[in-house]
N, C-alpha and C positions, 0 to 999 in steps of 0.2 A: 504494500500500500504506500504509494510514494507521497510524501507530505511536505508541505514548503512552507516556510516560514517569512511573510514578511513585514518588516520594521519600518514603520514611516511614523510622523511626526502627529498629532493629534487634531483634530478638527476637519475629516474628511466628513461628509455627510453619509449617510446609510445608502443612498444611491448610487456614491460611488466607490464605496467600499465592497456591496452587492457586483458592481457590474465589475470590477480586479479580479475577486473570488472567480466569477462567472469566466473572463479572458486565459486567468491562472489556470483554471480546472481543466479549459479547452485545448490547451498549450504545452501545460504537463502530461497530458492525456496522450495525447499526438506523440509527444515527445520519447515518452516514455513506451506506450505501445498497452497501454492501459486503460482498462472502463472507466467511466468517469464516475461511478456508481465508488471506484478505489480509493482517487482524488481525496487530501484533504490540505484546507488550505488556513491559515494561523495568520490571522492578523494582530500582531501588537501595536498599540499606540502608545507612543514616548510622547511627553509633556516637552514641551519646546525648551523648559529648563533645565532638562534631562539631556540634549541633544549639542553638539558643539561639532565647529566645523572649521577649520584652518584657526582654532582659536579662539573663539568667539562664542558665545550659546546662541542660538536658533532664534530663543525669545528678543534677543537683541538684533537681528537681522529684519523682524517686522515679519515674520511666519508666524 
């Protein structure tokens, strides 16, 4: 059962969190040579204060 994991920053809306899952599951599927019924896919969201990038935290970039 191949599973993916991924880490973005917090504040996407359920719509487009819905439609990543949905491209992920069709992608890893393919990919992999797998039903998608196998698919499972792990959204974590990090707090912008949480996330830092050349230095800086995220919250401070205006994300």
């Amino acid at each position: 059962m191949p599973i993916a994991t991924i880490q973005m920053i917090e504040g996407r809306s359920e719509e487009v969190k819905r439609e990543i899952i949905e491209k992920v599951t069709q992608t890893l599927a393919e990919a992999s040579n797998s039903p998608v019924e196998a698919i499972r896919i792990i959204i974590q969201e990090v707090p912008s204060t949480n996330w830092g990038k050349a230095g800086v935290m995220a919250k401070d970039e205006g994300r």
